[in-house]
One Martini backbone bead per residue (centre of mass of N, CA, C, O) as a GRO file, in nm:
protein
  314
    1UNK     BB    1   6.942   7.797  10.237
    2UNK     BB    2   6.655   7.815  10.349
    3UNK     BB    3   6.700   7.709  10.616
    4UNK     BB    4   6.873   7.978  10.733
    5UNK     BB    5   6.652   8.220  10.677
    6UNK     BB    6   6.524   8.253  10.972
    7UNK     BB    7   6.822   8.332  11.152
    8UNK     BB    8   6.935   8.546  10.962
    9UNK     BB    9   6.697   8.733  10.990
   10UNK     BB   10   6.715   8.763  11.289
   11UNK     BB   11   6.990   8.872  11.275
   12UNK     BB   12   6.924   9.141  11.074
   13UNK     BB   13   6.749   9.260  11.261
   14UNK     BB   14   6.931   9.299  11.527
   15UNK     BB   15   7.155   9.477  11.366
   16UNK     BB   16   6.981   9.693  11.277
   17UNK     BB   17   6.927   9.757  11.507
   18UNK     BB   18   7.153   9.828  11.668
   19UNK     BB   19   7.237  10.061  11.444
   20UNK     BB   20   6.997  10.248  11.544
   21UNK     BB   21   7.084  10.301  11.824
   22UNK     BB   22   7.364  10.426  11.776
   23UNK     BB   23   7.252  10.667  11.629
   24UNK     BB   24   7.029  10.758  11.891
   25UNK     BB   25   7.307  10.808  12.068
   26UNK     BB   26   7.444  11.009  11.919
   27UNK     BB   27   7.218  11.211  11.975
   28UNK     BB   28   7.171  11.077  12.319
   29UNK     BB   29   7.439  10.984  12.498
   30UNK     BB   30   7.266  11.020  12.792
   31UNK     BB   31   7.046  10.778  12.708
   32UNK     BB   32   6.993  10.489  12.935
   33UNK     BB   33   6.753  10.346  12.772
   34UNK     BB   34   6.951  10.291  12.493
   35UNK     BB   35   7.161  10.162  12.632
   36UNK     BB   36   6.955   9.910  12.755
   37UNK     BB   37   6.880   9.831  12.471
   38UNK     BB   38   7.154   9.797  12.306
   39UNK     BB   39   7.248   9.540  12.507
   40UNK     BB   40   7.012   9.364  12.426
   41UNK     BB   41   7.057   9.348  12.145
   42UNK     BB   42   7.311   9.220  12.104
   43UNK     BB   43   7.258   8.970  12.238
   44UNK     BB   44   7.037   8.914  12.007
   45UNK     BB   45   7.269   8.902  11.787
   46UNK     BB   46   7.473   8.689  11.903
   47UNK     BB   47   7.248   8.444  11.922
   48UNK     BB   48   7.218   8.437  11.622
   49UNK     BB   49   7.500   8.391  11.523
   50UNK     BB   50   7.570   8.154  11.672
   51UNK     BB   51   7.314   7.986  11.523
   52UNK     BB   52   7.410   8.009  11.258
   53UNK     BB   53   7.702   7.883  11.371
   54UNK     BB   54   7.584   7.601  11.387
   55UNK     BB   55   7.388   7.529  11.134
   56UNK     BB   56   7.637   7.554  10.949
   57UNK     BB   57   7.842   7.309  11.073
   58UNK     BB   58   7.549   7.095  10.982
   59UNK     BB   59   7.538   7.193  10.666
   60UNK     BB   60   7.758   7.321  10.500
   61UNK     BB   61   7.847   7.619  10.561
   62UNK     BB   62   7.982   7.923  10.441
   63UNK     BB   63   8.147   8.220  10.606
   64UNK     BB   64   8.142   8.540  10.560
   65UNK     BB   65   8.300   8.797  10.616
   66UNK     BB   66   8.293   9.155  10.477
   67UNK     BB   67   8.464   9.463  10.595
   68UNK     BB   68   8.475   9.751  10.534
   69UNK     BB   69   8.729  10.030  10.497
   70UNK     BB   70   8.777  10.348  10.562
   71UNK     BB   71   8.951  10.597  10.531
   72UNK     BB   72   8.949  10.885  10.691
   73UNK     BB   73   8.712  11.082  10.568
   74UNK     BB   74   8.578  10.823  10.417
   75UNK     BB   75   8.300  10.704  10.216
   76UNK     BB   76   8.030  10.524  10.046
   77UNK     BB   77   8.047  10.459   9.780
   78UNK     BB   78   7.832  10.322   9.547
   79UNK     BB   79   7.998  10.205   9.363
   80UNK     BB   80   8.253  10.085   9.490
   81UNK     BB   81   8.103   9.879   9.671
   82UNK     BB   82   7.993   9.700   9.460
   83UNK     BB   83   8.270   9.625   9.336
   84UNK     BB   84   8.391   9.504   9.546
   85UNK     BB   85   8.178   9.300   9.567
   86UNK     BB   86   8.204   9.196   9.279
   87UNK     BB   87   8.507   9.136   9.257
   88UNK     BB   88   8.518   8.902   9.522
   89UNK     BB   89   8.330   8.721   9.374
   90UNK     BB   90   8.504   8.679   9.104
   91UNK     BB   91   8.744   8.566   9.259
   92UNK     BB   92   8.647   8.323   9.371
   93UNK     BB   93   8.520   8.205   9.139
   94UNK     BB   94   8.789   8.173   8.972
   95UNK     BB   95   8.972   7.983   9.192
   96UNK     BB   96   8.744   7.771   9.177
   97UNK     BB   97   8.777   7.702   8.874
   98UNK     BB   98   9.077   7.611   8.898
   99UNK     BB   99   9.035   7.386   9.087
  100UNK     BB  100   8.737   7.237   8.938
  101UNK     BB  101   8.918   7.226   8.641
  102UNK     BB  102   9.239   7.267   8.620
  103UNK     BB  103   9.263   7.533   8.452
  104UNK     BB  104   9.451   7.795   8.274
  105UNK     BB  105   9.331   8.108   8.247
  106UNK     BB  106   9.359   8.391   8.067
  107UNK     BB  107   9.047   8.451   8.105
  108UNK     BB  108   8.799   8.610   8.248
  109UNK     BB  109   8.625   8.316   8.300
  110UNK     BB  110   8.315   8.135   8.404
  111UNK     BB  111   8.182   7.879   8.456
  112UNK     BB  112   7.837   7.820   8.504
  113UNK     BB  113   7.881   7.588   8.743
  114UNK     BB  114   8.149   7.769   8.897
  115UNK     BB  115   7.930   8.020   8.976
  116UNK     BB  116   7.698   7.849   9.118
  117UNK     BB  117   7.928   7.711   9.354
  118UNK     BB  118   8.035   7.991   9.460
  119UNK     BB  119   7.769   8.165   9.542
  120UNK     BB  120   7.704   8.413   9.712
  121UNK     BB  121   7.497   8.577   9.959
  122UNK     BB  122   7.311   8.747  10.206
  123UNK     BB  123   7.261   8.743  10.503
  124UNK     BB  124   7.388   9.039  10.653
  125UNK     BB  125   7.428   9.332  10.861
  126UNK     BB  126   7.658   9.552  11.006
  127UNK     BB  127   7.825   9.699  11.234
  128UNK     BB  128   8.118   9.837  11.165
  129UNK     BB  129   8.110   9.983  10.945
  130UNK     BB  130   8.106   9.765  10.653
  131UNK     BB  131   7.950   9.510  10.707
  132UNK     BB  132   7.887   9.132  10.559
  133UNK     BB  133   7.738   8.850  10.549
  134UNK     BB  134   7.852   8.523  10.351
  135UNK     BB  135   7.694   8.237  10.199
  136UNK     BB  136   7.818   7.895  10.138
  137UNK     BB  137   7.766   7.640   9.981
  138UNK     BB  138   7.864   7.292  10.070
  139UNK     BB  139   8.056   7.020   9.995
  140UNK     BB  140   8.128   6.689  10.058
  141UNK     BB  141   8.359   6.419  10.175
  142UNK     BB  142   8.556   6.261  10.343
  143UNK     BB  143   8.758   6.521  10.369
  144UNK     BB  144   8.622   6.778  10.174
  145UNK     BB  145   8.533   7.072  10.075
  146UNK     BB  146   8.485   7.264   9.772
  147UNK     BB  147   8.600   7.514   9.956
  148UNK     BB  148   8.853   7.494  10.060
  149UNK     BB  149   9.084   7.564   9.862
  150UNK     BB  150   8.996   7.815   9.804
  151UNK     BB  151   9.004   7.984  10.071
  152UNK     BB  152   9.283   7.933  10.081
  153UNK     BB  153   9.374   8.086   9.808
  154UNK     BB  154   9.241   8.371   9.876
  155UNK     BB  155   9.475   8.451  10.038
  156UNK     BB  156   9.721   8.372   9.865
  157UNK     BB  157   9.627   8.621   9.675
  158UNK     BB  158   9.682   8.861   9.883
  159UNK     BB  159   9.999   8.848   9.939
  160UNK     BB  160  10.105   8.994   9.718
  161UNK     BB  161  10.482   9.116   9.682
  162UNK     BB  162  10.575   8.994   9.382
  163UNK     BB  163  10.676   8.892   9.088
  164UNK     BB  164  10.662   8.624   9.137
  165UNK     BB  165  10.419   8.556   9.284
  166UNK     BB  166  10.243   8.601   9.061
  167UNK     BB  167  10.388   8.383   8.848
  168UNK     BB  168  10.255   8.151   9.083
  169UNK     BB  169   9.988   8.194   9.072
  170UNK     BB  170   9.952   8.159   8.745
  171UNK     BB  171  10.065   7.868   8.742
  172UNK     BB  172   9.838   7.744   8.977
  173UNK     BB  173   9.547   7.934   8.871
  174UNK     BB  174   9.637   8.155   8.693
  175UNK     BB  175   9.606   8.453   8.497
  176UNK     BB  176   9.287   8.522   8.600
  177UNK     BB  177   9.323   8.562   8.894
  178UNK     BB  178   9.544   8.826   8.877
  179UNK     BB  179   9.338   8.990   8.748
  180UNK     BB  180   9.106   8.948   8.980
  181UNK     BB  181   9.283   9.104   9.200
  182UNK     BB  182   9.358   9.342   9.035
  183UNK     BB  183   9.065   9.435   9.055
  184UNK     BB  184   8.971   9.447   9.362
  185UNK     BB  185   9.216   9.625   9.454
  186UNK     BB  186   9.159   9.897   9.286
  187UNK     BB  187   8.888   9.955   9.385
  188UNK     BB  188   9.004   9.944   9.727
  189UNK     BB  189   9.225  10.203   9.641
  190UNK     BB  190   9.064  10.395   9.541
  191UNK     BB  191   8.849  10.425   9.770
  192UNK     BB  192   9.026  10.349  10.034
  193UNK     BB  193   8.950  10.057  10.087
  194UNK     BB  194   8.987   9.808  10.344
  195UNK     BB  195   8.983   9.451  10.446
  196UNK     BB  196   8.777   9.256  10.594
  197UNK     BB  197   8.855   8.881  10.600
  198UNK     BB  198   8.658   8.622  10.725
  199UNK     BB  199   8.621   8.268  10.771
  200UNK     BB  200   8.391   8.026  10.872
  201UNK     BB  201   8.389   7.721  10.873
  202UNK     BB  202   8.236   7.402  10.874
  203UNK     BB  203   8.504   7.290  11.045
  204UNK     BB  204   8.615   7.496  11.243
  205UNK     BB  205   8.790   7.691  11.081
  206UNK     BB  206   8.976   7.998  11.067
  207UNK     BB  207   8.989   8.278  10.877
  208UNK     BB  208   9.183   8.554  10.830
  209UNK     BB  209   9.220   8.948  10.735
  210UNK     BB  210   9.375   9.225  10.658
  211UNK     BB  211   9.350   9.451  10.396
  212UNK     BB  212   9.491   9.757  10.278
  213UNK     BB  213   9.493   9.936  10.089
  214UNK     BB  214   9.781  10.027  10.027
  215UNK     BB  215   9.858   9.687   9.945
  216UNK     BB  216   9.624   9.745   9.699
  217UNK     BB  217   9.838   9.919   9.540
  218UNK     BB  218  10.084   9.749   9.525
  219UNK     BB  219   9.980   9.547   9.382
  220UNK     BB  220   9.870   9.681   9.125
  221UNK     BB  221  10.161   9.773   9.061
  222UNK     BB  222  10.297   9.463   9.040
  223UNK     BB  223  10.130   9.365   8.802
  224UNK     BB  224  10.114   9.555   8.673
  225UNK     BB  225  10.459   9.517   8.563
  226UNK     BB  226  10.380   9.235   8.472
  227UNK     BB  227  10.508   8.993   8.271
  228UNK     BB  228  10.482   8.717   8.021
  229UNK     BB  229  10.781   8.580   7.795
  230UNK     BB  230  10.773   8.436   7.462
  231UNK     BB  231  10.946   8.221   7.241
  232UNK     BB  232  10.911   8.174   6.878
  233UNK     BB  233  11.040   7.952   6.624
  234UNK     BB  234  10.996   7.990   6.264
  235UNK     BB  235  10.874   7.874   5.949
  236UNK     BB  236  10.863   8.013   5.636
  237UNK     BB  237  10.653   8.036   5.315
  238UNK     BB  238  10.764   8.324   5.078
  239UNK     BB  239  10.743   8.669   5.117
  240UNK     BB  240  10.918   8.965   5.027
  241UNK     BB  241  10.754   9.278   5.006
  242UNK     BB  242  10.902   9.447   5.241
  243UNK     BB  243  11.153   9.695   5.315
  244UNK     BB  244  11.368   9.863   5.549
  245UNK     BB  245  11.687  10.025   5.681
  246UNK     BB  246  11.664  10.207   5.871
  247UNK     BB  247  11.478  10.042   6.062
  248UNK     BB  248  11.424   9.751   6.040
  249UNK     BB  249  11.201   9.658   5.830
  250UNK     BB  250  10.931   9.413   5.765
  251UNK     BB  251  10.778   9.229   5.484
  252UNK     BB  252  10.551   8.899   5.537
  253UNK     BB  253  10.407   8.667   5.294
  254UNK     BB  254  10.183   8.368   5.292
  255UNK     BB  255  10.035   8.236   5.077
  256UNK     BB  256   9.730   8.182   5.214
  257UNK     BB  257   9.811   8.332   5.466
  258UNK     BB  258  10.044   8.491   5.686
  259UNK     BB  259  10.162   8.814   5.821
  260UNK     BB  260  10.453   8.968   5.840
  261UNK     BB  261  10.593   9.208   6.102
  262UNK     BB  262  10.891   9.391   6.162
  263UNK     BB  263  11.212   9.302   6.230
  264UNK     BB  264  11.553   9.278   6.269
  265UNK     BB  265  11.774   9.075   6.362
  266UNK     BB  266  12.105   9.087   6.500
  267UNK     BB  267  12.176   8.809   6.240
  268UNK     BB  268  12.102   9.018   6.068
  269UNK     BB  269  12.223   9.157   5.730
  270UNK     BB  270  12.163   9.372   5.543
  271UNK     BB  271  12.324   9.264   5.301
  272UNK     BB  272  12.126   9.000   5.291
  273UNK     BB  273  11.882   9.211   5.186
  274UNK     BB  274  11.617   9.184   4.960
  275UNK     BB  275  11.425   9.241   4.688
  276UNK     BB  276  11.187   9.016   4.546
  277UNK     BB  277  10.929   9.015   4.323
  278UNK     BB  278  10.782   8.674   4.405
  279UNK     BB  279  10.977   8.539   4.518
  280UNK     BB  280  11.087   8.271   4.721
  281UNK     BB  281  11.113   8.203   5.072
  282UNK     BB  282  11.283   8.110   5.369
  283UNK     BB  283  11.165   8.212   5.701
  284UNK     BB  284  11.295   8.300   5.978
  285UNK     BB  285  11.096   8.360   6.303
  286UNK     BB  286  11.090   8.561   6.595
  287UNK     BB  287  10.814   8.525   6.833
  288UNK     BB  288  10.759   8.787   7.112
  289UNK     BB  289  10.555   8.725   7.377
  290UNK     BB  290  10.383   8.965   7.576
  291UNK     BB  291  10.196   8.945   7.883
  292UNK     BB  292   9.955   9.140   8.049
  293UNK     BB  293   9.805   9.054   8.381
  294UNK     BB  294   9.629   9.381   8.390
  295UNK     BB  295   9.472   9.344   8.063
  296UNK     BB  296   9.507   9.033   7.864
  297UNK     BB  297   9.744   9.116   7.692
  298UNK     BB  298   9.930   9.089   7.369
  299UNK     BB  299  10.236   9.113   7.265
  300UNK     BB  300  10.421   9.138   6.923
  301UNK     BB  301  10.738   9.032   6.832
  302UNK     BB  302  10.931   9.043   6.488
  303UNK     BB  303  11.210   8.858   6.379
  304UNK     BB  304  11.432   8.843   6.096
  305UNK     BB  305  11.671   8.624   6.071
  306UNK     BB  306  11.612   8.430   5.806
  307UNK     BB  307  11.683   8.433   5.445
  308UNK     BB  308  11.596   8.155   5.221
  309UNK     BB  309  11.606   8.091   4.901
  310UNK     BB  310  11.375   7.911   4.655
  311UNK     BB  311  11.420   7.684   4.476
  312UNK     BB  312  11.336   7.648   4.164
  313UNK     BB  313  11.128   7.486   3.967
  314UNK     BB  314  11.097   7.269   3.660
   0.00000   0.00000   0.00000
């Protein structure tokens, strides 16, 4: 990256001048000598930014604009602004590590290789909102960069619209990454901040959208809502150490092992429930667990279909 530092630099001064310009116009709206200062500015932020993307193109650098929107009357809060930031960073990067290592996580843990190889840089910032350049190195094989990819899922987890989507995403790169959206649109609905992403890649493909904060209200919404639930039925050899009949609730135990609390299924009948301390049963208990993909959390709940006392041995 250090070979477009110069170029970058560049960049990032004339835009800073544009900018100090623009302020200074506010001021003075009608000193034509700020304006010919201003439009000379620009000329010269557009020529750098020209030749930093023709430098990406020839080096495999991908370029990410990323320019915050705030809501008419909301300013940049910098909590709000960094944790865009971080959280933006964070999705990409879980995107990548799930499809650079094929893992489908729970949890959002990102491999310490593919934070290193998705990390962007802050090439330079310009007006216009607040938007920031961010530069990131790709390798390539003769087919294609380990960024394209990823770049293109990270579009297509911005478009969830409903509870099917989500658990689609989660399917195909995790649900780890579901969480990583799920936190960066909260950041972006509460700030009341749209975001404007978009990508010049090093192949000449442009992509980009405005995500409106509205659209990351209804994310939150959408995934806080989903979760998803499997059932599994097991049989342990054990103790039914305690009943209520009328919560209709169990504890067993199974000796130097785990112990199980829950409630009856509704195919065991209460009068077939006795209590014998000491006794051993198999017991049938249906397990079922529920994640919720805006938490990373699982409920999880048992149910005592069957118990069936074993026979003593002599």
């Amino acid at each position: 990256m250090s070979d477009y530092a110069y170029v970058a630099e560049r960049a990032r001064k004339a835009f800073a001048s544009v900018s100090r310009l623009e302020q200074a116009l506010e001021k003075s709206p009608t000193d034509k000598s700020l304006l010919l200062n201003i439009s000379a500015m620009r000329r010269l932020a557009e020529q750098a930014q020209a030749e930093l993307l023709s430098l990406a193109a020839r080096n495999r650098i991908e370029i990410c604009n990323y320019r915050l929107i705030p809501e008419q009357g909301v300013g940049y809060a910098l909590p709000f602004v960094s944790r865009s930031y971080l959280t933006y960073q964070n999705l990409f990067s879980q995107i990548y590590d799930a499809i650079r290592n094929g893992k489908l996580k729970e949890r959002t843990v990102i491999q310490r290789e593919a934070e290193y190889e998705s990390m962007m840089e802050v090439g330079y910032t310009y007006s216009g909102s607040l938007g920031v350049v961010l530069l990131a190195q790709s390798e390539a094989d003769f087919f294609e960069g380990n960024l394209d990819k990823p770049i293109e899922a990270l579009f297509q987890v911005m478009d969830i619209s409903d509870n099917d989507s989500v658990k689609d995403i989660a399917g195909a790169l995790g649900p780890a990454v579901v969480k990583r959206v799920f936190d960066w649109s909260k950041v972006n609905a509460q700030a009341r901040f749209s975001a404007d992403v978009r990508w010049n890649r090093s192949d000449g493909r442009q992509l980009g959208q405005v995500v409106e904060h509205r659209h990351m209200e209804r994310i939150v919404d959408i995934i806080g809502a989903t979760s998803d639930e499997t059932t599994t039925t097991i049989v342990r050899q054990g103790m039914l150490v305690g009943t209520d009949l009328p919560s209709r609730s169990f504890h067993f135990v199974v000796p130097d092992g785990d112990s199980y609390k829950g409630t009856f299924h509704s195919d065991l009948h209460l009068d077939e429930v006795t209590v014998a301390k000491g006794k051993m049963y198999d017991a049938e208990i249906v397990v079922v667990e529920k994640y919720h993909y805006a938490t990373e959390k699982t409920d999880t709940r048992n149910m005592l279909r069957k118990l069936t006392p074993v026979a003593a041995t002599t």
